[in-house]
N, C-alpha and C positions, 0 to 999 in steps of 0.2 A: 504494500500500500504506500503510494506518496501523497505529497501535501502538492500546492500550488505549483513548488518548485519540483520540475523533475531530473532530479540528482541523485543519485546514490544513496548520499549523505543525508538527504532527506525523505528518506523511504526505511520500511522495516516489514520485513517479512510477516507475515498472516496468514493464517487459515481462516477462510469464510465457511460463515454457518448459520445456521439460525437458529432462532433460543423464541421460546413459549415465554410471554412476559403482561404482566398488568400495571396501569399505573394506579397507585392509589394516595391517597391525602388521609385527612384526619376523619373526614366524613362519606367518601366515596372510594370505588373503586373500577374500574375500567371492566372492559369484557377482556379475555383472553387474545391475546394478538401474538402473532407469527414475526419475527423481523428480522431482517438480516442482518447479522453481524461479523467484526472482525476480531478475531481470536490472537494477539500475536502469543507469538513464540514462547515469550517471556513474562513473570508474575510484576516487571518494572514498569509496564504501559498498561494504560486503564482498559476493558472492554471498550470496543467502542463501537456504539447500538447504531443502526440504521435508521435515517431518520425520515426516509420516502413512506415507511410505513404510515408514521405518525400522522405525515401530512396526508396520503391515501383515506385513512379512518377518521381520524379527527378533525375540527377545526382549530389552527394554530393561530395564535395572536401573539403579536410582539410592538411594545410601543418603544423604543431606545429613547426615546426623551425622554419620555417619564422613568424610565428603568424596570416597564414592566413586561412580561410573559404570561400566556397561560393557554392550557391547551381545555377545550369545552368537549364535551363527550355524552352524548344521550343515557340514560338510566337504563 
């Protein structure tokens, strides 16, 4: 997997996979979702979740001026 840049140096091997996952809060919890992800190599780099899914299923809201997010999700 690489970033923007494609270099060597800015790239890290991964196994893609997909993982069974829910989002939940203090009061809700999402249905079941399929997403794809990337597995690397090593316990040093975080999972990192696919995020075509989220937008697929949910609605995504993001305001950067105010500093807000949230993703809305039917019951």
């Amino acid at each position: 997997m690489s970033g923007i840049v494609p270099i060597d140096e800015c790239s890290i091997p991964v196994l893609v996979g997909e993982i069974d996952a829910m989002l939940i809060d203090d009061k809700f919890h999402t249905k079941e979702i399929r997403m794809i992800s990337y597995f690397a190599l090593t316990d040093e780099m975080p999972l990192i979740i696919g995020f075509k899914t989220l937008l697929e299923e949910f609605e995504v809201y993001f305001n950067y001026k105010e500093d807000t997010a949230r993703i809305t999700f039917a019951d």
